[in-house]
N, C-alpha and C positions, 0 to 999 in steps of 0.2 A: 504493500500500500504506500508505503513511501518513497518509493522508486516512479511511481506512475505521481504522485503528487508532486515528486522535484518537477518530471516530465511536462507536467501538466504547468506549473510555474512557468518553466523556460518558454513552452510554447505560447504561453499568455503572453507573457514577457515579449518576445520575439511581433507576436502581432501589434502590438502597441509601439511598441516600437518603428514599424512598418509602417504603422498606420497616422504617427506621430511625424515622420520624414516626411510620406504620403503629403501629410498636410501644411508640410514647410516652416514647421516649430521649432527649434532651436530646444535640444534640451533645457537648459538654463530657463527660457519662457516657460516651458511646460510644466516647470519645478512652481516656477512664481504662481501660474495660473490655477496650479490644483492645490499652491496653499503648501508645500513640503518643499525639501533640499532637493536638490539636483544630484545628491548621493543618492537620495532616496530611489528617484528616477530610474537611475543606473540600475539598485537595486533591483527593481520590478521590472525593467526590460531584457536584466541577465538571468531571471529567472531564482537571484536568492531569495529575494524576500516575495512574500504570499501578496495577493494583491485581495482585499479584502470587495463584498461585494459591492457597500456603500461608496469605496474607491473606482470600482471598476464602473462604475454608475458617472461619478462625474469625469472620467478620465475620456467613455464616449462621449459625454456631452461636449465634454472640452475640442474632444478630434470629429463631430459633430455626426457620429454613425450610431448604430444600435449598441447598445451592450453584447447581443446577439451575433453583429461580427466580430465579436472579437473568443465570444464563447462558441462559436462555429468548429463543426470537425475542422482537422485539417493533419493532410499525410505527410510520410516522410519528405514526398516529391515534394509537395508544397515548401515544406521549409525549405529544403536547399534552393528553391527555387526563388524561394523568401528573399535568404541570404543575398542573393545573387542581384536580385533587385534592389537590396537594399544596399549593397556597393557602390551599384551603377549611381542610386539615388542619393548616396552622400556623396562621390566624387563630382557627379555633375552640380550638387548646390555649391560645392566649392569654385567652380566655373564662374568667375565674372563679370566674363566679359560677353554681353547681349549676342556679338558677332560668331561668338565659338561659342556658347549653346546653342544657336542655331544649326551651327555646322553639326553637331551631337547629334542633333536633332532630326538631322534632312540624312546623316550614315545613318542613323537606325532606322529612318522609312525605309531607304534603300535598300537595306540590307534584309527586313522582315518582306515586304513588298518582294526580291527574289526569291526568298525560303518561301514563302506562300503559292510562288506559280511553280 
């Protein structure tokens, strides 16, 4: 039971996180806005600490989806697939220049656009 509740943390963790990039928050804001540290944060998207439900309640209001997506199945593919996005989506907010996110932007049409035909 406590192997599947770490699991369950991290996965939480991991979507919130996901969904906190998603949304273009800034850890540090996301600490200010839900009222805790920005340790705390960390905490709950690496999966130490437990995210209680009254938490998980305002944390969707904050990132403005259901509670429900973030308590959604979700498989192994998903995560790594998570991960993977979530890379792509920190390296490109670090991009600042309007000129080269575009560019980012018009390779990965290109690029999905030929995987698709």
């Amino acid at each position: 039971m406590e192997d599947m509740e770490k699991d369950i943390n991290v996965i939480l963790g991991e979507k919130v996180r996901l969904y906190r990039i998603a949304a273009g928050i800034k850890q540090k804001d996301f600490a200010v806005q839900i009222g805790i540290s920005y340790q705390q944060v960390q905490k709950y998207e690496s999966g130490k600490d437990k995210i209680s439900i009254k938490r998980l309640i305002e944390i969707s209001e904050i990132l403005g989806i259901s509670p429900c997506a973030l308590m959604s199945e979700i498989t192994e593919v998903d995560i790594v697939h998570n991960r993977q996005t979530l890379n792509v989506m920190e390296s490109f907010s670090r991009i600042s220049s309007d000129k080269d996110r575009q560019a980012v932007i018009d390779i990965v049409k290109l690029i999905s656009n030929k995987q698709a035909s």
